[in-house]
C-alpha positions as a printed NumPy array, in Angstrom:
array([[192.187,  17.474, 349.864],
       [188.655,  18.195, 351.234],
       [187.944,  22.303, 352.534],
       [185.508,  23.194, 354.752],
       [184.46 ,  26.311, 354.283],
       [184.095,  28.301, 357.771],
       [183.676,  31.983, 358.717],
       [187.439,  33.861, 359.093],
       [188.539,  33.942, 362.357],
       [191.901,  34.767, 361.363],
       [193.543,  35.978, 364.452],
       [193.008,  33.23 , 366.443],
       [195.053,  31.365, 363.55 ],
       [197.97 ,  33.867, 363.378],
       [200.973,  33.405, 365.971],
       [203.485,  36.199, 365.915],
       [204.823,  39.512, 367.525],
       [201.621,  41.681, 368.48 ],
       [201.993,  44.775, 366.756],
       [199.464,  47.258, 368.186],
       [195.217,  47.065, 368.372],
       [192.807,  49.543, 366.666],
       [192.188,  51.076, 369.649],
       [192.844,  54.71 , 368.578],
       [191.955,  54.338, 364.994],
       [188.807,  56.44 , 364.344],
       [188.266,  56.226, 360.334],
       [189.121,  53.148, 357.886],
       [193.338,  52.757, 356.857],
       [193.793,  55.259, 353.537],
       [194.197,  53.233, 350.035],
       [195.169,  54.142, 346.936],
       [192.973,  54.65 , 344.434],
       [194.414,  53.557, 340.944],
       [194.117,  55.932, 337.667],
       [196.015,  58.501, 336.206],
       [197.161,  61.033, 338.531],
       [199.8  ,  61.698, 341.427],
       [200.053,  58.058, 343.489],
       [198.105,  58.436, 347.276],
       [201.394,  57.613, 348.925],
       [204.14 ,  59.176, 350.759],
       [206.825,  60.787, 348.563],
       [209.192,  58.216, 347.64 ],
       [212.111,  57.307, 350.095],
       [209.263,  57.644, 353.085],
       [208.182,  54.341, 354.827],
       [206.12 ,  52.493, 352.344],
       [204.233,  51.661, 355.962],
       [203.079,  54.787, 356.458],
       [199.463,  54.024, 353.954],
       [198.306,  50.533, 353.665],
       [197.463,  49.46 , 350.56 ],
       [194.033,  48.206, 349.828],
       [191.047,  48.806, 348.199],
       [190.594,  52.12 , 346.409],
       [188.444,  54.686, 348.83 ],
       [188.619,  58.191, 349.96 ],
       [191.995,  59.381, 352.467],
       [191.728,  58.923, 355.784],
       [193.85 ,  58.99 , 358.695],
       [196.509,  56.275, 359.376],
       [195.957,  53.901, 361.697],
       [196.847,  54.844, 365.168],
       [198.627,  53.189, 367.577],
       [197.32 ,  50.132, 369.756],
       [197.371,  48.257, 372.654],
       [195.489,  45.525, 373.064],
       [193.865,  42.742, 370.552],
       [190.561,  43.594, 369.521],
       [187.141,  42.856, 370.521],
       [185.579,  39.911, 368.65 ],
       [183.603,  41.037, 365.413],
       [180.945,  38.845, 365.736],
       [178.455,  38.117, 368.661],
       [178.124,  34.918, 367.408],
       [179.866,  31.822, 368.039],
       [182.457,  31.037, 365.243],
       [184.028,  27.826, 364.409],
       [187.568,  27.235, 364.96 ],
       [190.025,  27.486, 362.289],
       [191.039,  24.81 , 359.737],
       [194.342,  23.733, 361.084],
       [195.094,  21.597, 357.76 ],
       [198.608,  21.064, 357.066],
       [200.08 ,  21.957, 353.804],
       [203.663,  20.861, 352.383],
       [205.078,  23.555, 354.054],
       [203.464,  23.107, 357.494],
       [201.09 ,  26.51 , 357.388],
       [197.697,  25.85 , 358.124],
       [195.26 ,  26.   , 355.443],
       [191.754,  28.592, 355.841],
       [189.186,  28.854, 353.239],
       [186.93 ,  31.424, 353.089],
       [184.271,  30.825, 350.854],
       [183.114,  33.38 , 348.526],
       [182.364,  33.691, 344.342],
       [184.841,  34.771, 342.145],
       [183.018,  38.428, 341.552],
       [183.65 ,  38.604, 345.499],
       [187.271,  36.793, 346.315],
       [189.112,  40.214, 346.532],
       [186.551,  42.071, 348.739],
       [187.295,  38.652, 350.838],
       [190.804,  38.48 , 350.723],
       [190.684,  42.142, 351.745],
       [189.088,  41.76 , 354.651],
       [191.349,  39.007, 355.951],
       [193.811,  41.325, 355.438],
       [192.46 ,  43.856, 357.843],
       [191.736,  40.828, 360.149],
       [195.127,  39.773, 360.249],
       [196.357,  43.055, 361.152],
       [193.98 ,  43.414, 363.319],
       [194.971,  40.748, 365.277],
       [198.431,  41.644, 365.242],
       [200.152,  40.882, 362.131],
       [203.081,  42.836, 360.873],
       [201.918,  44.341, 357.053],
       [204.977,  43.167, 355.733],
       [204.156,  39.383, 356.773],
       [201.044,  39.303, 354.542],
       [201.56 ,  38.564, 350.437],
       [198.044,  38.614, 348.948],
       [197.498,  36.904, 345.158],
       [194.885,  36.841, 342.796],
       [194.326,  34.252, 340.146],
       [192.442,  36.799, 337.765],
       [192.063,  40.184, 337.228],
       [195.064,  42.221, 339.264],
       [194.466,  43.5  , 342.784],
       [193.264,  47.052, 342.307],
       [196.558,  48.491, 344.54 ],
       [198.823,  46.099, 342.319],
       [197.487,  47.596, 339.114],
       [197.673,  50.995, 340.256],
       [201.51 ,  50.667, 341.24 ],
       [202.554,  48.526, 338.28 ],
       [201.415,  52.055, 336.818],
       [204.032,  53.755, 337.585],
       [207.023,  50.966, 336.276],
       [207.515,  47.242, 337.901],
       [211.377,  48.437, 338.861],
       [209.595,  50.57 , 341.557],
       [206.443,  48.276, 342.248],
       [208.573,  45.117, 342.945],
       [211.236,  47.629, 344.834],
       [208.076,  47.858, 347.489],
       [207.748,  43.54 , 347.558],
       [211.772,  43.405, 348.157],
       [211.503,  46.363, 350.933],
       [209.154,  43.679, 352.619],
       [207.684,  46.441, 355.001],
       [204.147,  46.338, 354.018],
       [201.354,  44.148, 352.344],
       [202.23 ,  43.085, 348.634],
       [199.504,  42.966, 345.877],
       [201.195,  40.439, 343.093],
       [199.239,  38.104, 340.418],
       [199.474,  34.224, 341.668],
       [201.597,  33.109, 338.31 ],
       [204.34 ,  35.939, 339.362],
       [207.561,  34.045, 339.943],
       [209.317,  36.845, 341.435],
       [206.83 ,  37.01 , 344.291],
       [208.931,  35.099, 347.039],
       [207.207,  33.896, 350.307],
       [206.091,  35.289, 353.782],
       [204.621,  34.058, 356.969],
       [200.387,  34.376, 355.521],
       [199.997,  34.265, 352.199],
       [196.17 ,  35.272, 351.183],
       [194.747,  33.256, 347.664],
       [191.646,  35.41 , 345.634],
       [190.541,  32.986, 343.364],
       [189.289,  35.789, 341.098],
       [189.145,  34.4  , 337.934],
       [191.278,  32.426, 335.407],
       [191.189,  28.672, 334.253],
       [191.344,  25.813, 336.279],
       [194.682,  25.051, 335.234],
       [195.665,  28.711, 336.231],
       [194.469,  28.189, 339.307],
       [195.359,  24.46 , 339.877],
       [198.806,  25.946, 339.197],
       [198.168,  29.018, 341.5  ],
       [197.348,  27.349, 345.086],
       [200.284,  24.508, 345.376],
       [202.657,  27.764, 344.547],
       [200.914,  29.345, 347.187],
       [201.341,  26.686, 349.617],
       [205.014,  26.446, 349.138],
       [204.985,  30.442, 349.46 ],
       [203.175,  30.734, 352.792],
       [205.135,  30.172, 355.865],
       [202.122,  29.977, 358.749],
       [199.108,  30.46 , 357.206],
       [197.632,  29.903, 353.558],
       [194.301,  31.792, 353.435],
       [192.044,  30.642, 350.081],
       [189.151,  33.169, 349.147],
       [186.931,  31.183, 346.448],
       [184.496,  28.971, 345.548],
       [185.141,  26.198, 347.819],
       [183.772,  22.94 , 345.419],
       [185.411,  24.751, 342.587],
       [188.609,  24.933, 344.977],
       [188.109,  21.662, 346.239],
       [187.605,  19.953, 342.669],
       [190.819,  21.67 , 341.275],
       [192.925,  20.676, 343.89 ],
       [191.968,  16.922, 343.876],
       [192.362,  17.292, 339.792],
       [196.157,  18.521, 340.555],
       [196.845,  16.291, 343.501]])
């Protein structure tokens, strides 16, 4: 099926409970950064909510507590969202981007959704390639407690697009990082059955485009 590639406006896409604005956040939401070393997280049995996960970057405060949706992060008109239908019913966004750049992408549509309102725990974010640096650093530490996180469901999961064990949620988010065209011609119809509102595709949109008319 034909994409057209557009600029995110994600939250105008995203129905849902509200769950608070950035209103009194004052620095960027604390990610891990993945190496050797004791895990940037709350001691285990705290709320996984408590620190996002994300790309790696210095601490900084959690984000704060909020009341209203926020203001619109561009001046400039942007286009309304692709309401395509997939299998499942969720509506179908690309946001185009190369492969070297799909995660920074799919990152930002991640703060964009919860921007707009999105509970963490509604958002399951894959990659076709290379891991997601959070979902590397976690698998780090054993996959009995990295998939105990996905089953806890209470914040954003980092999982490779060919993991099985990855079940759905309301916006799933697609970083066509890497891997072969079968890989990913495999990855995005998965992806569609997974995502329950909204399917969100970071990639090359003819490469996108091409595979999924190959696997149609």
């Amino acid at each position: 099926m034909p994409l057209i590639p557009e600029e995110p406006q994600i939250h105008e896409s995203v129905p849902g409970p509200r769950a608070t604005s950035a209103a009194g956040r004052t620095a960027p939401t604390p990610r891990p950064v993945p190496g050797p070393g004791p895990r940037p997280a709350p001691p285990r049995g705290a709320p996984a909510a408590s620190v996002r996960p994300g790309k790696p970057g210095p601490a900084a405060p959690s984000r704060g507590p909020v009341a209203a949706p926020p203001v619109q992060r561009t001046s400039s008109p942007q286009p309304p969202a692709d309401k395509t239908g997939t299998a499942a019913g969720a509506q179908l966004q690309l946001i185009p981007a190369p492969a070297a750049g799909a995660v920074d992408a799919a990152d930002e549509a991640v703060d964009l959704l919860l921007d707009s309102g999105r509970a963490p725990g509604d958002i399951l974010v894959l990659t076709t390639g290379e891991a997601h640096p959070w979902a590397a650093h976690e698998l780090s530490f054993g996959e009995a407690s990295y998939w105990a996180q996905h089953d806890a469901t209470d914040d954003v999961f980092y999982a490779d697009a060919a993991a099985e064990r990855a079940t759905g949620r309301p916006v799933v988010v697609v970083a066509v990082n890497g891997g072969s065209d079968e890989v990913t011609g495999r990855a995005l119809p998965a992806a569609m059955a997974r995502a329950g509102v909204l399917l969100i595709v970071c990639g090359d949109p003819q490469r996108i485009t091409a595979v999924l008319g190959a696997h149609a």
